[in-house]
DOMISE-994090 format. One line per 4 residues: number of its first residue (from 1); for each residue x, y, z of N, C-alpha, C. Coordinates in Angstrom, 2 decimals, always signed. Layout:
NUM	X Y Z X Y Z X Y Z | ...
//
This chain:
1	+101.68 +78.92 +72.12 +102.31 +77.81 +72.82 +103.82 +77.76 +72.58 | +104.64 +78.43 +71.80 +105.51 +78.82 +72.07 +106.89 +78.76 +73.11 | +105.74 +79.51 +74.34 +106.85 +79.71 +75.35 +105.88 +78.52 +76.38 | +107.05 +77.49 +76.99 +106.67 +76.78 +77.84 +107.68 +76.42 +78.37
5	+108.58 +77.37 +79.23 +109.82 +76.47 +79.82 +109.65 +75.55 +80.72 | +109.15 +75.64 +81.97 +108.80 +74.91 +82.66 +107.52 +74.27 +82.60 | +107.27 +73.21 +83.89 +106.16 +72.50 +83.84 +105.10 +73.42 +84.48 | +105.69 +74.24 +85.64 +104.53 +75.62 +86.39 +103.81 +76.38 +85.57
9	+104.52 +76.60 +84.57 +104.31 +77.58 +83.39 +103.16 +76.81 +82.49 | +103.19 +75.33 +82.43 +101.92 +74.24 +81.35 +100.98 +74.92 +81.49 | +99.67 +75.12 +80.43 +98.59 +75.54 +80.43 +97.94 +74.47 +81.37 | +97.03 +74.30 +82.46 +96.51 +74.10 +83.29 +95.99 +72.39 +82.95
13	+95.44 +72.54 +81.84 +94.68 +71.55 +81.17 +95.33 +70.40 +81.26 | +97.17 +70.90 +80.47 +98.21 +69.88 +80.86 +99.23 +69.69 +81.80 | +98.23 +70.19 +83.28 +99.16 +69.80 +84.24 +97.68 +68.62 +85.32 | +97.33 +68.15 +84.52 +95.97 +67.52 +85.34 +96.61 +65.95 +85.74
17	+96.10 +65.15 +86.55 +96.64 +64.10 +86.65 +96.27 +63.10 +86.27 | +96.98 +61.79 +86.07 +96.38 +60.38 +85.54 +97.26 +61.12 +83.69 | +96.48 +60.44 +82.61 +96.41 +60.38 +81.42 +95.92 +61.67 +81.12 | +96.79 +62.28 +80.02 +96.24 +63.43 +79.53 +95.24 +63.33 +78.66
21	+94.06 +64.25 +77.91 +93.21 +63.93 +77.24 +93.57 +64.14 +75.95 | +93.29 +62.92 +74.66 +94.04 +63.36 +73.80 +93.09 +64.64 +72.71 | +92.22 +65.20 +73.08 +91.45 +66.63 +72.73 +92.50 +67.43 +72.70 | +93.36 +67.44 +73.91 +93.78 +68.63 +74.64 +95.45 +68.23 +74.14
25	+95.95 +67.16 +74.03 +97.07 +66.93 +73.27 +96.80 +67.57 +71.89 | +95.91 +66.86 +71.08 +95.73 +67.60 +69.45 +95.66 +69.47 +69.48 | +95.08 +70.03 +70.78 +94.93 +71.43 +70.68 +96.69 +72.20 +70.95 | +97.73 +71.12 +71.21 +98.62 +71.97 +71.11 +99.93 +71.25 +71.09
29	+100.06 +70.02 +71.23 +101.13 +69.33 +69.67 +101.18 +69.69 +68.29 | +101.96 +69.57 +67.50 +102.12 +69.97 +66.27 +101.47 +69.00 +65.31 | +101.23 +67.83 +65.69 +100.40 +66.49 +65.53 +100.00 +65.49 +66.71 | +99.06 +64.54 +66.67 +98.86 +63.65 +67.36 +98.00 +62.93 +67.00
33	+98.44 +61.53 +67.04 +97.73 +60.19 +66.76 +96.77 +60.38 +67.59 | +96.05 +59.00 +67.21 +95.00 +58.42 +68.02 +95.46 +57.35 +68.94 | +94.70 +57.19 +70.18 +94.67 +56.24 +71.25 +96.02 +56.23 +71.63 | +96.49 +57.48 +71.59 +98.03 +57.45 +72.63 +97.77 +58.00 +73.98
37	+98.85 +57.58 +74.87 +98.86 +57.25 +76.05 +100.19 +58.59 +76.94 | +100.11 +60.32 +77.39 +100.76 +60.96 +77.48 +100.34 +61.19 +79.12 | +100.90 +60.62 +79.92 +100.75 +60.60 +81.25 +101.27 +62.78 +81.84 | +100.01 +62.84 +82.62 +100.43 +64.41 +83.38 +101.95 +64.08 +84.34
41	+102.45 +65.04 +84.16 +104.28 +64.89 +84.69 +105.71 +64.89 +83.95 | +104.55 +64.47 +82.54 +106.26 +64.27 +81.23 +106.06 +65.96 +81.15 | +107.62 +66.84 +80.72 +107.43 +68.17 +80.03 +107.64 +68.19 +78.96 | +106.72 +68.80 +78.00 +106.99 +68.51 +76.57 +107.34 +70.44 +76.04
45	+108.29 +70.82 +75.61 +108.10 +72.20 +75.36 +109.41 +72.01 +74.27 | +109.22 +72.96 +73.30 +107.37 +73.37 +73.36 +106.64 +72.58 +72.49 | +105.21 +72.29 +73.05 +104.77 +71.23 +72.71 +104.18 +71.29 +71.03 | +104.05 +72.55 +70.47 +104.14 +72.75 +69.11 +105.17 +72.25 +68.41
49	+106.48 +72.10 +68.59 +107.54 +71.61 +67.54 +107.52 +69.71 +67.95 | +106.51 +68.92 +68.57 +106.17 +67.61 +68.76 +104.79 +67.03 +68.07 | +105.32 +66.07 +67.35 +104.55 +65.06 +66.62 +104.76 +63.94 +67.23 | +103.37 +63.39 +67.72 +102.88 +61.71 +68.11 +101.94 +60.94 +67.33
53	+102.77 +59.76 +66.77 +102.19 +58.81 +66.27 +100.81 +58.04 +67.18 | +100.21 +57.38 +66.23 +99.24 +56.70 +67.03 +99.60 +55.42 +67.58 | +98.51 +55.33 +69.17 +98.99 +53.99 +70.02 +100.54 +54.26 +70.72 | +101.20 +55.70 +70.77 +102.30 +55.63 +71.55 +101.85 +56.22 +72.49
57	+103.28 +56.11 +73.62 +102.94 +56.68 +75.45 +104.07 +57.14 +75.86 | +103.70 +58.08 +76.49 +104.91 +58.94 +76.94 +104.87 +59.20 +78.61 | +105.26 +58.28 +79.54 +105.56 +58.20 +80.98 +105.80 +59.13 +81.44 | +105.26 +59.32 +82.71 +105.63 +60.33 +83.49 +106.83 +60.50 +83.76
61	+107.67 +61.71 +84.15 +108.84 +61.58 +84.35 +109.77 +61.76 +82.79 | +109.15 +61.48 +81.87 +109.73 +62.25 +80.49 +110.45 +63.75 +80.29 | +111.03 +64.10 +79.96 +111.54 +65.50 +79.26 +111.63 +65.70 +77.64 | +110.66 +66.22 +77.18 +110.92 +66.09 +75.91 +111.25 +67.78 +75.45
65	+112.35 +68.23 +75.05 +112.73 +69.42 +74.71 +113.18 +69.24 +73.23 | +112.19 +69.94 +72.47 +111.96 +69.41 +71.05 +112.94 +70.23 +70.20 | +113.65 +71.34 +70.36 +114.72 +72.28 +69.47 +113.80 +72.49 +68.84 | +114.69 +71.75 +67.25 +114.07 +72.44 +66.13 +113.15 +70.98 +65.47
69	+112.59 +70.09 +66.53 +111.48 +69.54 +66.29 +112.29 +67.90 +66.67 | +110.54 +67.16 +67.26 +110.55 +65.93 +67.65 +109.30 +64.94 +66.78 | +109.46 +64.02 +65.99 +108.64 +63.28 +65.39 +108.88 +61.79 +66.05 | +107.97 +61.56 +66.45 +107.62 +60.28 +67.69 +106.95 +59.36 +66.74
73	+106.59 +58.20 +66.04 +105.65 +56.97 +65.09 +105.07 +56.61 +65.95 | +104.39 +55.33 +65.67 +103.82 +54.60 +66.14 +104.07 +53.65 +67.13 | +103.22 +53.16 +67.83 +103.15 +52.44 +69.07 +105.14 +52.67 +69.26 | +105.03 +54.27 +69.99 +106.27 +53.99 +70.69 +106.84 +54.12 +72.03
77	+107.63 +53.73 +72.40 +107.25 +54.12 +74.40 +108.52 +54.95 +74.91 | +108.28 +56.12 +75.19 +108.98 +56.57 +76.40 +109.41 +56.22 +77.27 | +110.15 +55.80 +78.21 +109.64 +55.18 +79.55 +109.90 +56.21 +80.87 | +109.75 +56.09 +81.68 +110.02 +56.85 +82.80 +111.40 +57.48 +82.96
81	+111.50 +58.97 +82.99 +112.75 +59.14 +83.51 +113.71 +59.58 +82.03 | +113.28 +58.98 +80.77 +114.30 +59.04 +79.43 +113.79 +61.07 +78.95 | +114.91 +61.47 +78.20 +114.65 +62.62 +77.67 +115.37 +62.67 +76.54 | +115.08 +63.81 +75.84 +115.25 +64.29 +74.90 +115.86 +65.86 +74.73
85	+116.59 +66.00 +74.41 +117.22 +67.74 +74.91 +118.58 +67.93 +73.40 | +118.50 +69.40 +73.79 +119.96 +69.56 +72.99 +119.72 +70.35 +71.72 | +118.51 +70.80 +71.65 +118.22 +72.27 +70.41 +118.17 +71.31 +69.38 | +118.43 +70.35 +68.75 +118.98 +70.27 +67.48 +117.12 +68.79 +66.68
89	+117.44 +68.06 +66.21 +115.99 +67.06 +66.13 +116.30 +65.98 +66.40 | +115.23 +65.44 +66.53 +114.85 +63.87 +67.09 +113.91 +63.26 +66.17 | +114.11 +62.02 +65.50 +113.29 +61.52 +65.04 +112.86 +60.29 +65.24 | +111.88 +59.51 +66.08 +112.28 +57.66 +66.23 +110.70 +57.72 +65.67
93	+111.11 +56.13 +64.60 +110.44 +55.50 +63.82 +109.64 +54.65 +64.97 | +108.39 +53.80 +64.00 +107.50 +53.28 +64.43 +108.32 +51.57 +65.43 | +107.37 +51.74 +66.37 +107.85 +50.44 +67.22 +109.09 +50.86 +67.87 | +109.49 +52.25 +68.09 +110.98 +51.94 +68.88 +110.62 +51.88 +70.35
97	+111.29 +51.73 +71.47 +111.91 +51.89 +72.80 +112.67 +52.35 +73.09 | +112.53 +53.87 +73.81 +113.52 +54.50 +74.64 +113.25 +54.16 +76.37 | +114.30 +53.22 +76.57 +114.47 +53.01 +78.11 +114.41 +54.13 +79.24 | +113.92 +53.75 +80.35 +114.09 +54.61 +81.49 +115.23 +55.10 +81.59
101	+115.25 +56.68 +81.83 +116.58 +56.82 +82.47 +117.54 +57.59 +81.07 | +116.80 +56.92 +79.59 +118.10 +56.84 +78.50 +117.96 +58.35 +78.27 | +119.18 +59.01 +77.56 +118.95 +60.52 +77.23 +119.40 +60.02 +75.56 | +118.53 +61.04 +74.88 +119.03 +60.99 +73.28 +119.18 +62.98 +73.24
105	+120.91 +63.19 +73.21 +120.82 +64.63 +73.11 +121.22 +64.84 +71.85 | +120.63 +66.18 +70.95 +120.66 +66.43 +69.99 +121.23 +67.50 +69.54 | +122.58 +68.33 +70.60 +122.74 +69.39 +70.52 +124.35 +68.87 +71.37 | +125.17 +70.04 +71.36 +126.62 +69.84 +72.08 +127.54 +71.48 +72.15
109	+128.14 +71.19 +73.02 +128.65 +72.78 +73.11 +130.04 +72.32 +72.23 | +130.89 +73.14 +71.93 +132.15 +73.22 +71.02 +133.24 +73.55 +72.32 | +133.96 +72.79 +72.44 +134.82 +72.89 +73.31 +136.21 +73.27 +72.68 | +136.70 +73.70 +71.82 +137.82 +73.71 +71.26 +138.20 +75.05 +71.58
113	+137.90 +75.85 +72.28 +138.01 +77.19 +72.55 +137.77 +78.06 +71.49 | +136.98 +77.81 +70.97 +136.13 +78.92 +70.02 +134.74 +80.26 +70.69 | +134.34 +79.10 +72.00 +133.38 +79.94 +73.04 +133.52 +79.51 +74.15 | +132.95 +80.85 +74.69 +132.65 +79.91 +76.26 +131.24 +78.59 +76.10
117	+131.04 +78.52 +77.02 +130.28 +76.92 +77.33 +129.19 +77.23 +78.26 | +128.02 +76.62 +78.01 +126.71 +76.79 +78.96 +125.88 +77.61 +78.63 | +124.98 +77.68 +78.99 +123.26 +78.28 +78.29 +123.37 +80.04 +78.97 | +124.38 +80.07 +80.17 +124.34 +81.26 +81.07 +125.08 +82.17 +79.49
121	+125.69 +81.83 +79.04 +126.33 +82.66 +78.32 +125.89 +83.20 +76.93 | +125.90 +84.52 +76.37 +125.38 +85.26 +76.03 +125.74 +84.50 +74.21 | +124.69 +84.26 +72.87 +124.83 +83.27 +72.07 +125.89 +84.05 +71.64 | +126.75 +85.12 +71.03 +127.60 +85.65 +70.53 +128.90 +85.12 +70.72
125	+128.85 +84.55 +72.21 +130.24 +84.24 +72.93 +130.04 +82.73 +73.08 | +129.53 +81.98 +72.94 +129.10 +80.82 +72.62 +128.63 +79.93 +71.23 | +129.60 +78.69 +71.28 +129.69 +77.97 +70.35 +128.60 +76.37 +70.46 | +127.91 +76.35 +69.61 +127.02 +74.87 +70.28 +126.87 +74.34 +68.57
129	+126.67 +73.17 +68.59 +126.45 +72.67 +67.08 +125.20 +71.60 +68.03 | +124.11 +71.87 +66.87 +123.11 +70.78 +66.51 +123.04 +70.25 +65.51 | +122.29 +69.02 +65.58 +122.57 +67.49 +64.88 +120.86 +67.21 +65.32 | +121.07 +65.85 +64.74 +119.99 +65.30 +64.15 +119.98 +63.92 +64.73
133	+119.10 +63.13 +65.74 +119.00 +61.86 +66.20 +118.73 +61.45 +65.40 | +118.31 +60.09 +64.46 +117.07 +59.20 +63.80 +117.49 +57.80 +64.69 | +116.42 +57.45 +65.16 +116.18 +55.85 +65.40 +115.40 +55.31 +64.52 | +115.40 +54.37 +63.81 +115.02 +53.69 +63.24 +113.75 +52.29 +64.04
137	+112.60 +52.32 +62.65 +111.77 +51.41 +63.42 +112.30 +50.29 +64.29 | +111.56 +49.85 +64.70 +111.92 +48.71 +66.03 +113.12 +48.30 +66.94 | +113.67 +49.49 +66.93 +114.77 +49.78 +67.57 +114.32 +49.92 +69.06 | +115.70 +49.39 +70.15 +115.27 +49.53 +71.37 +116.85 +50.33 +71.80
141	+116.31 +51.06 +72.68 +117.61 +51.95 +73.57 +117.24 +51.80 +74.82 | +117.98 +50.85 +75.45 +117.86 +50.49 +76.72 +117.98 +51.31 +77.90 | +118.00 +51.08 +78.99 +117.88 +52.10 +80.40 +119.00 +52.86 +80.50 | +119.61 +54.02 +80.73 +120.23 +54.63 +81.04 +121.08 +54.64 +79.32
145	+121.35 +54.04 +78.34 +121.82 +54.57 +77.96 +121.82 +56.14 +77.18 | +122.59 +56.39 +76.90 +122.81 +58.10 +76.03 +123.34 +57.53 +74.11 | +122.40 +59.11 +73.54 +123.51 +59.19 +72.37 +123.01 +60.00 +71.89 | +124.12 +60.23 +71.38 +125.26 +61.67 +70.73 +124.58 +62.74 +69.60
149	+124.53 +63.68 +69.72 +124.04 +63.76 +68.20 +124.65 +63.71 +66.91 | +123.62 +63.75 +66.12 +124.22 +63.19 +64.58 +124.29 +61.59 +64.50 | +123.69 +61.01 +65.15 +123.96 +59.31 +65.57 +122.41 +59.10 +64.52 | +122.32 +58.09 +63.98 +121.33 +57.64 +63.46 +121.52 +55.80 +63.99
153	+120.38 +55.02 +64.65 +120.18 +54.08 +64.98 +119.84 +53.02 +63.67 | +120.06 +52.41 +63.16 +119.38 +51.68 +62.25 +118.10 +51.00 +63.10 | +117.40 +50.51 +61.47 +115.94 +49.87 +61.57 +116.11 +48.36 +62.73 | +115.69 +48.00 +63.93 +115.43 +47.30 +64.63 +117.07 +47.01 +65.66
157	+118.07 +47.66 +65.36 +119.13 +47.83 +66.61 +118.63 +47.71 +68.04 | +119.34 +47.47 +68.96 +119.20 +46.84 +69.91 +120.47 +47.91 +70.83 | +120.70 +48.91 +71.65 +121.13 +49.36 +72.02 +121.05 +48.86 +73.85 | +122.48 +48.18 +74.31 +122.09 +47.49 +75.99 +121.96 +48.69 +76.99
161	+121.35 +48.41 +78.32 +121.70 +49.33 +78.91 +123.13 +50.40 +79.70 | +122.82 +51.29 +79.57 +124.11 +52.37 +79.98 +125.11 +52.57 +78.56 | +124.44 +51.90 +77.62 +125.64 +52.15 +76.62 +125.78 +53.90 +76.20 | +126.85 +53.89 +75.47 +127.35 +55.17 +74.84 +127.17 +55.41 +73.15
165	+126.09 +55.55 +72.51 +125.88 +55.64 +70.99 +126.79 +57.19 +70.29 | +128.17 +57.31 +69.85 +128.72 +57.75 +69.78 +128.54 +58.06 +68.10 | +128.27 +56.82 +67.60 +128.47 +56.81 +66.07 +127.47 +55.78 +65.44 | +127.03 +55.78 +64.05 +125.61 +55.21 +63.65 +125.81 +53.90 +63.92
169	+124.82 +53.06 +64.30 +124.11 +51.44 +64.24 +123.84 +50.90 +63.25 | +124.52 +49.78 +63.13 +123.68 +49.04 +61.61 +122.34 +48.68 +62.00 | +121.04 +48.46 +60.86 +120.28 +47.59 +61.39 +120.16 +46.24 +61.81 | +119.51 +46.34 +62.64 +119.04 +44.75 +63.48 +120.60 +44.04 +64.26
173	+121.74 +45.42 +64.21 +122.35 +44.30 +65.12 +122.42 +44.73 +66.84 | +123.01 +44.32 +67.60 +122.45 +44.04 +69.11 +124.13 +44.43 +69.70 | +123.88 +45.37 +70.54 +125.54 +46.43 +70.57 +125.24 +46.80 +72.66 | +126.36 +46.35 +72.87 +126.57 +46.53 +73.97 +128.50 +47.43 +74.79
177	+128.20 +47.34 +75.88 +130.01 +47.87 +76.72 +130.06 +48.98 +76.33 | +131.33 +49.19 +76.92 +131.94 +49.93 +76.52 +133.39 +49.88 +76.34 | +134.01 +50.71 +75.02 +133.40 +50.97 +74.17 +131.89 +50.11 +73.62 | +130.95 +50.80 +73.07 +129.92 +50.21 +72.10 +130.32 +49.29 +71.27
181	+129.88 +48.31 +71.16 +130.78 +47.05 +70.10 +128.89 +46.22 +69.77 | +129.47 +45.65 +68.46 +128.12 +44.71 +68.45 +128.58 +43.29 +69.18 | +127.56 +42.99 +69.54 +127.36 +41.50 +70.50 +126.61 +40.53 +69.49 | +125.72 +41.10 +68.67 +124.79 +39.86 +68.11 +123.89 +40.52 +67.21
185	+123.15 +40.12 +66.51 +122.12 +40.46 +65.38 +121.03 +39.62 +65.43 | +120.11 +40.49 +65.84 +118.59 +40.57 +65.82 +118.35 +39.65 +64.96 | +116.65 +38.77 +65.08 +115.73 +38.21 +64.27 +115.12 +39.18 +63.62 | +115.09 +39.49 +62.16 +114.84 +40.42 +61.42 +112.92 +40.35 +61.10
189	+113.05 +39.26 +60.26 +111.49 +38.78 +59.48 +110.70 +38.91 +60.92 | +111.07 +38.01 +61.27 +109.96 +37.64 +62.69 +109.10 +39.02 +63.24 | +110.35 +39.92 +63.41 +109.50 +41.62 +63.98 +108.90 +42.03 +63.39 | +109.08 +41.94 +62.32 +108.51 +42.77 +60.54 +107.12 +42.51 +60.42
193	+107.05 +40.97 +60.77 +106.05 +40.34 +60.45 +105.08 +40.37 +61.46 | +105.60 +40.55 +62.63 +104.47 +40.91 +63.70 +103.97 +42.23 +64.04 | +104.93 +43.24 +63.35 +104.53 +44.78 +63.45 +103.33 +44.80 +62.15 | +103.80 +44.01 +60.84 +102.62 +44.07 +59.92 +101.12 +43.76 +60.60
197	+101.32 +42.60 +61.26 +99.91 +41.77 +61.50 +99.36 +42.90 +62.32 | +100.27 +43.50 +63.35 +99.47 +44.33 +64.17 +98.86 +45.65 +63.79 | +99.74 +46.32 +62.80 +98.80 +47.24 +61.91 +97.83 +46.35 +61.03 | +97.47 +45.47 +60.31 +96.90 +45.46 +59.72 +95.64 +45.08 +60.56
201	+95.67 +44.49 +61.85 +94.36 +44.48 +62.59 +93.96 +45.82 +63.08 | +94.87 +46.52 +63.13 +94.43 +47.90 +64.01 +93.52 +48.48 +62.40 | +94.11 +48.69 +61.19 +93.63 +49.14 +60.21 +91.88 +48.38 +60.30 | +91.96 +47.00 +60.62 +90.73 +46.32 +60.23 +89.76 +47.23 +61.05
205	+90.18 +47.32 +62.74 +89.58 +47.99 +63.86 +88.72 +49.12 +63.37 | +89.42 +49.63 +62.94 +89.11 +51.49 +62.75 +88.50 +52.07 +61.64
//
């Protein structure tokens, strides 16, 4: 599983429609929870360097291009349209939100004239640095926005839509415009306390 550039190229199984089966997720993710939700249409490649927490969903219309690896937690949502790209890792903690539309890239070409620029070009003559996303639990990244790599989100940040995440987030505060500026700071306990209750019923469940 390896090689999966495109979606033509998916082993058959995961190009079926509706909800994928999660049998057939565990036979070729690198992990996968239970009772998650991976709609036929997202591309995940390759789907070996991706880990899914349990109770998350990944919308159709996803791109997930994992580099050198993607670790997804718990109950977390994709939404339509958001990706992931850029060679380098991705990591979002339990309870986050990536908005429709948002890109988290993890990779960048070197523009300083050290190489040429773009994937057409041969790696010798080309300069690219990868980095490392982390979002932090209960963090939300709203619709369309982007960010940068090497950006780490703190625990429950609030990212508005179209913003530009250039440089790290404190936790729990609430950052909008542009430039990125904070606007406000999150109810901290309150989330904490409702992400506990809800694992601890799911634990009772199972």
């Amino acid at each position: 599983m390896a090689d999966w550039p495109v979606e033509s190229n998916a082993p058959a199984e995961l190009r079926s429609s509706g909800l994928l089966d999660e049998a057939v997720l565990r036979r070729h993710l690198k992990s996968c929870g239970r009772w998650v939700k991976v709609y036929a249409g997202c591309l995940l490649v390759p789907p070996g360097a991706i880990s899914l927490g349990d109770f998350s969903q990944v919308d159709e219309g996803v791109r997930v291009f994992a580099g050198e690896g993607v670790v997804i937690g718990c109950h977390v949502h994709l939404a339509f349209g958001s990706s992931i790209s850029g060679g380098g890792r991705c990591e979002l903690g339990d309870f986050v939100g990536i908005g429709a539309g948002a890109r988290l890239i993890t990779g960048t070409e070197v523009v300083d004239g050290r190489g040429l620029t773009n994937p057409t070009i041969p790696a010798p003559r080309r300069q690219v640095e990868r980095g490392c996303i982390r979002v932090g639990a209960h963090a939300v990244v709203f619709t369309n926005a982007v960010v940068l790599p090497d950006v780490t989100i703190g625990e429950g940040a609030i990212v508005a839509a179209g913003g530009v995440v250039h440089r790290d987030l404190k936790p729990w505060g609430i950052y909008a415009g542009h430039p990125l500026v904070q606007v406000g700071v999150r109810e901290k306990e309150t989330v904490l306390e409702m992400g506990r209750r809800l694992l601890a019923e799911e634990k009772e469940r199972s």
